[in-house]
C-alpha positions as CSV (number, residue, x, y, z in Angstrom):
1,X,-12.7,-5.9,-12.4
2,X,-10.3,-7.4,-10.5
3,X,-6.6,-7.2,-11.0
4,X,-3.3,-9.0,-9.7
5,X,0.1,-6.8,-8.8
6,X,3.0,-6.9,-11.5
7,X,5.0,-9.4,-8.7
8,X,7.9,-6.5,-9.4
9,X,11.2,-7.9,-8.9
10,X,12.9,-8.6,-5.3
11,X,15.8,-6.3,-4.7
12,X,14.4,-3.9,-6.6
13,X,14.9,-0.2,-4.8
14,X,12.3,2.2,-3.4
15,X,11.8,4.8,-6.0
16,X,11.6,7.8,-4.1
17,X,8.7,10.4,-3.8
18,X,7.9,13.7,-2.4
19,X,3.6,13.8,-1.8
20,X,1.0,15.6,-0.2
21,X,-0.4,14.4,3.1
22,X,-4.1,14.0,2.9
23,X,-4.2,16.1,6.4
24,X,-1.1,18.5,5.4
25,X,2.6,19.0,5.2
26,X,4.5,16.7,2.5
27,X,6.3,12.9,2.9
28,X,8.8,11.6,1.1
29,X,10.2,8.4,1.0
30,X,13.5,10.0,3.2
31,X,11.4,10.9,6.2
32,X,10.8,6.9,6.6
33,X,14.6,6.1,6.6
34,X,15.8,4.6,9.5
35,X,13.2,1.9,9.9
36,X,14.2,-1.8,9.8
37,X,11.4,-2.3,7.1
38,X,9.2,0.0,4.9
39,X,6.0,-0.3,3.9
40,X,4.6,1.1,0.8
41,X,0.5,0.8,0.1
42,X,-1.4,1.9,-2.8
43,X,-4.8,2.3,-1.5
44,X,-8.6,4.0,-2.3
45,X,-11.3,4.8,-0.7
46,X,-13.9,3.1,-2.8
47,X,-12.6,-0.4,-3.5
48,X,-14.5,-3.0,-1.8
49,X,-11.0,-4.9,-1.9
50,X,-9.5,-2.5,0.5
51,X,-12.3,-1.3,2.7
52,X,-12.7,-5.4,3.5
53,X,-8.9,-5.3,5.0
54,X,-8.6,-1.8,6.1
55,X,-9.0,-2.2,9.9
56,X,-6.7,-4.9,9.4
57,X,-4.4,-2.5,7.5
58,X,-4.2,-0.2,10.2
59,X,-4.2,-3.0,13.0
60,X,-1.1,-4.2,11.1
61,X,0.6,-0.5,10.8
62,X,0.5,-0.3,15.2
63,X,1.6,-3.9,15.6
64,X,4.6,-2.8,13.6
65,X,5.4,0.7,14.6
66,X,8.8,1.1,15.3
67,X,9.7,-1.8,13.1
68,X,8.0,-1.0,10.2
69,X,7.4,2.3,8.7
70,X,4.1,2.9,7.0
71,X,2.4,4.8,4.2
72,X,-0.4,4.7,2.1
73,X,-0.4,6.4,-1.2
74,X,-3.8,7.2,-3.3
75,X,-3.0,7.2,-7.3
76,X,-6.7,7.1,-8.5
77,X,-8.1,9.7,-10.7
78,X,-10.2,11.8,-8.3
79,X,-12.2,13.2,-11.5
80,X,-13.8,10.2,-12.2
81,X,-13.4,8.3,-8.9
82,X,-14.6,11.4,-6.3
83,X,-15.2,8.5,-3.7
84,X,-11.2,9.1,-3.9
85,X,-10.6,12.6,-3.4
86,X,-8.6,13.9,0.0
87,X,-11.6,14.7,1.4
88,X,-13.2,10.6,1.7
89,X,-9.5,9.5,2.1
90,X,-9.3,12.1,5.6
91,X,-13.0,9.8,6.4
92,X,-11.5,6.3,5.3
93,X,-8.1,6.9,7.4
94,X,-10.5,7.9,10.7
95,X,-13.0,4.9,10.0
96,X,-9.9,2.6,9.8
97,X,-7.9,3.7,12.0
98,X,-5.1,5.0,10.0
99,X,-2.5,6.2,12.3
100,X,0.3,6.8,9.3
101,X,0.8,8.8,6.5
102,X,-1.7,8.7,4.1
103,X,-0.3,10.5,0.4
104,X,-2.4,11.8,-2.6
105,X,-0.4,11.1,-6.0
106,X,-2.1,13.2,-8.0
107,X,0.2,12.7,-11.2
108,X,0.2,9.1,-10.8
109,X,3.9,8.8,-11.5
110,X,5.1,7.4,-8.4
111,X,1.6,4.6,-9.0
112,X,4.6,4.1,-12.6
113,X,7.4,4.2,-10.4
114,X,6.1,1.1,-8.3
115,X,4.5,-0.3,-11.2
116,X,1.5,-0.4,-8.7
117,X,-1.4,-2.0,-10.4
118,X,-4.3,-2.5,-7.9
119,X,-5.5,-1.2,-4.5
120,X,-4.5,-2.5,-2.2
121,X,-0.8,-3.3,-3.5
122,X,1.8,-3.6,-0.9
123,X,5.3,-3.3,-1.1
124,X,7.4,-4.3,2.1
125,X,11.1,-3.0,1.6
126,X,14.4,-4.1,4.0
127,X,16.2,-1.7,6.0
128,X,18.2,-0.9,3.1
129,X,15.1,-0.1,0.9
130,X,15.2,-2.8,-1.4
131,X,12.0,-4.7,-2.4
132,X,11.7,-7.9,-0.2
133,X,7.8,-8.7,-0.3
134,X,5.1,-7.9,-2.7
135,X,2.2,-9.7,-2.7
136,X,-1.2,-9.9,-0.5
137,X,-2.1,-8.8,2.8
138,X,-4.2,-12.0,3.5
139,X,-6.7,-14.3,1.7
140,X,-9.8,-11.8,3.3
141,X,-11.6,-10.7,-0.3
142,X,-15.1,-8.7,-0.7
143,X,-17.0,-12.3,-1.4
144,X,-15.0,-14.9,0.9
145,X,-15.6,-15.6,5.0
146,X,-11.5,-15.8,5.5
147,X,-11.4,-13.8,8.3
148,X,-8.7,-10.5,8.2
149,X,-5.5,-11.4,10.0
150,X,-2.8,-9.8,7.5
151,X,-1.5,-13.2,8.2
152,X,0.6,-12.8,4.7
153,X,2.1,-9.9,5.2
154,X,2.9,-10.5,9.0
155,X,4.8,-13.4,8.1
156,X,6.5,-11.9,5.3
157,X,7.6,-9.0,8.1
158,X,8.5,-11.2,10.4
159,X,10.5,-12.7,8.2
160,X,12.6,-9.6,7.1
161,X,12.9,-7.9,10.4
162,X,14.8,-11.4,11.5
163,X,16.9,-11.1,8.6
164,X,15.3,-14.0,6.5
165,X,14.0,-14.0,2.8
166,X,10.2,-13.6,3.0
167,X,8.2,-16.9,2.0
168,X,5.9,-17.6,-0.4
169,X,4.4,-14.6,-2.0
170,X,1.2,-14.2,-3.9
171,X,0.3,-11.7,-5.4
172,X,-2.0,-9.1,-4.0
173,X,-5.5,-9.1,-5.5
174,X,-7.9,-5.7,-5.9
175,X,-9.2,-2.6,-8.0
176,X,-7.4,-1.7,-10.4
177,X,-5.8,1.7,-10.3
178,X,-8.2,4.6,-11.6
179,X,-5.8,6.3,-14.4
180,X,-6.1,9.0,-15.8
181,X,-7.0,9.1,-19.5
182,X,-3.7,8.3,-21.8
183,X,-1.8,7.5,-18.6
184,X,-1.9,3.8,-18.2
185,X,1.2,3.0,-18.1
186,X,0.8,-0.4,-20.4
């Protein structure tokens, strides 16, 4: 079933994490300072919603390197979604291309922090890590022939790295996130 992010509130700050890599070592949302933007993505392996945009995902993240810092963050329950577990995300990230940190929440409390609710959910912070876009990549989805530009979120970061308010935003559109038994966080 598809669902729609919570449209979290501009200006809100980057909650901060500390997460496994899927290929080693730890991230947290400190090694990323520095950037003029930050990108946050809540990703899986299985959803047809992401696998349609991930090339363009990771087409996006080179465009933007040095501009825009960005990770991907897996929240789903690996016990009952497998198709998510380290091991597929290590093959997504190398079929797509993924050339940035790609993180394993395996207590799905930093999913809460960002009141993530689908994959993918993107969350496009200022240089001063406050929430200035959240909303879709594109209009590409699994059933549609709108071809996979990130069109979006490019204008959204072009927007932000000149300074500007992003436009219009709509919300991003995808799986929901895989939780754990008693730990949906509605």
């Amino acid at each position: 079933m598809a669902v729609s992010s919570f449209m979290v509130p501009l200006g809100t700050q980057a909650p901060d994490f500390d997460l496994p890599a899927i290929n080693g070592g730890r991230v947290t949302l400190g090694d990323l300072k520095g950037a003029p933007a930050t990108l946050v993505i809540f990703l899986s392996n299985h959803c047809p919603y992401v696998r349609r945009i991930e090339n363009g995902i990771a087409a996006f993240a080179a465009d933007y390197a040095g501009r825009v810092a960005t990770v991907a963050i897996s929240s789903n329950d690996v016990a009952n979604y497998p198709d998510d577990s380290s091991a597929n995300l290590l093959e997504q990230a190398g079929r797509a291309g993924f050339a940035f940190p790609y993180l394993v929440d395996e207590t799905q409390e930093v999913a809460k922090a960002y009141r993530a609710a689908c994959t993918p959910d993107f969350f496009l912070f200022d240089g001063d890590l406050k929430l200035a876009y959240r909303g879709e990549f594109d209009g590409a989805r699994p059933r549609n022939d709108i071809p996979v530009t990130g069109s979006s979120l490019r204008t959204a970061a072009d927007a932000i790295l000149a300074g500007e308010p992003a436009p219009a935003q709509n919300p991003s559109l995808g799986c929901g996130i895989k939780w754990k038994p008693g730990n949906e966080p509605f």
